[in-house]
C-alpha positions as CSV (number, residue, x, y, z in Angstrom):
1,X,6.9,-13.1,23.4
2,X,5.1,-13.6,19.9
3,X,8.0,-15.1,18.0
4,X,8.8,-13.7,14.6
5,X,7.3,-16.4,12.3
6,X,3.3,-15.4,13.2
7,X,4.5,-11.7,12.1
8,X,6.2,-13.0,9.0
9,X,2.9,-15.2,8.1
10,X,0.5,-11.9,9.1
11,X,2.5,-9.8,6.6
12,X,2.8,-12.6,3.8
13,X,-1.2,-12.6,4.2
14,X,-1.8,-9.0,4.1
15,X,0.5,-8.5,1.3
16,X,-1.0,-11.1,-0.8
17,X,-4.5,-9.6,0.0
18,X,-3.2,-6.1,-1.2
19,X,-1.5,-7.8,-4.0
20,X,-5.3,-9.7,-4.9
21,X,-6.6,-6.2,-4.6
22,X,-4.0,-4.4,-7.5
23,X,-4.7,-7.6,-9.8
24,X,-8.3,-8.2,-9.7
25,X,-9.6,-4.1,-9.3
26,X,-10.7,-1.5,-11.7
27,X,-11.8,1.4,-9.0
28,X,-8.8,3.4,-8.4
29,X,-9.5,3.7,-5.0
30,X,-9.2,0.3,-4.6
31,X,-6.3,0.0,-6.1
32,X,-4.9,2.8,-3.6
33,X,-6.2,0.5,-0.9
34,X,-4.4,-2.0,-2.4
35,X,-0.7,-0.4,-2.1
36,X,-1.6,0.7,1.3
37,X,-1.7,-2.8,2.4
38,X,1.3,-3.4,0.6
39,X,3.1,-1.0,2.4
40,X,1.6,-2.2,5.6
41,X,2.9,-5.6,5.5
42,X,6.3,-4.0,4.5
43,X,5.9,-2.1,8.2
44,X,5.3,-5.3,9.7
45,X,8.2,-6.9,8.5
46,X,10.7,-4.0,9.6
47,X,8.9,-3.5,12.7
48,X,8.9,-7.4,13.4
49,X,12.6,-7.6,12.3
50,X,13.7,-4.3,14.3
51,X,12.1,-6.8,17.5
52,X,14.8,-9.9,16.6
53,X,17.8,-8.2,16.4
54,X,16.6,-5.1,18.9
55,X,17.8,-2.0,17.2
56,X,15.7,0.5,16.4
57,X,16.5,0.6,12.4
58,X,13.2,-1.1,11.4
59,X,11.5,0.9,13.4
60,X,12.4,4.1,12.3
61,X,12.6,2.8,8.2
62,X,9.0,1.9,9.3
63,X,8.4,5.9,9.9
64,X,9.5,6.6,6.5
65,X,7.7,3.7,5.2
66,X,4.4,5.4,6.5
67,X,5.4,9.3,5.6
68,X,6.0,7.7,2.1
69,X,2.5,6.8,2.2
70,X,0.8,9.8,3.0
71,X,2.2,11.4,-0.1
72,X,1.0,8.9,-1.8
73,X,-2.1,8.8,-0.8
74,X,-1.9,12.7,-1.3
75,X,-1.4,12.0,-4.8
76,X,-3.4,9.2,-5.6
77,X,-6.3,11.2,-4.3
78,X,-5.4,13.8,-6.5
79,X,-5.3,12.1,-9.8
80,X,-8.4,10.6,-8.9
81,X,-10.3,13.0,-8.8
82,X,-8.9,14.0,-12.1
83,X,-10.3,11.1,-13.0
84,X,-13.5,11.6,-12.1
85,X,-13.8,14.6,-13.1
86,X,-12.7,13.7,-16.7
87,X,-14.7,10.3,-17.1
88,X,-16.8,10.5,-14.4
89,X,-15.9,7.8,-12.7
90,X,-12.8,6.1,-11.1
91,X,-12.8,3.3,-13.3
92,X,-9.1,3.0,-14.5
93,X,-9.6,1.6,-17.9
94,X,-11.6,4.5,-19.1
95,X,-8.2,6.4,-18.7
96,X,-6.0,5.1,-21.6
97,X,-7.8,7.5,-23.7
98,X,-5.6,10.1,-21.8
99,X,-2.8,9.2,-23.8
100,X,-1.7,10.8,-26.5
């Protein structure tokens, strides 16, 4: 058995790679990337804690976790390519001019 700590130290690394990602980006599809990796390491931790204690409740938090992304994704795509449309491009800068 794998014990806990290597899945604690794969989702530190995978969050602070996502967190790199929303930081350092201008493409908003990066920065979509980004959260998804975020949420990923968030699965691992549930998933990795539902395995110490041996319940099922990370597990099934960890099926949320993942429908939440899909609408995100859903709607990320979306206002991208409102983006491009509008500026084209998917830089994220160029979209304060949206305000008002």
């Amino acid at each position: 058995m794998v014990p806990p700590e290597y899945y604690l130290l794969l989702s530190a690394a995978v969050f602070c790679i996502g967190l790199f990602g929303i930081l350092t980006r201008r493409n908003a599809l990066l920065f979509l990337m980004s959260v998804e990796l975020m949420l990923n390491a968030a699965n691992i931790n549930l998933v990795a804690f539902s395995l110490v204690w041996g319940n099922v409740t990370g597990q099934t938090f960890g099926l949320f976790t993942m429908a939440l992304a899909a609408a995100e994704v859903a709607i990320g795509i979306g206002i991208i390519l409102v983006l491009y449309r509008n500026f084209d491009g998917v830089d994220v800068t160029d979209a304060t001019t949206m305000r008002w």
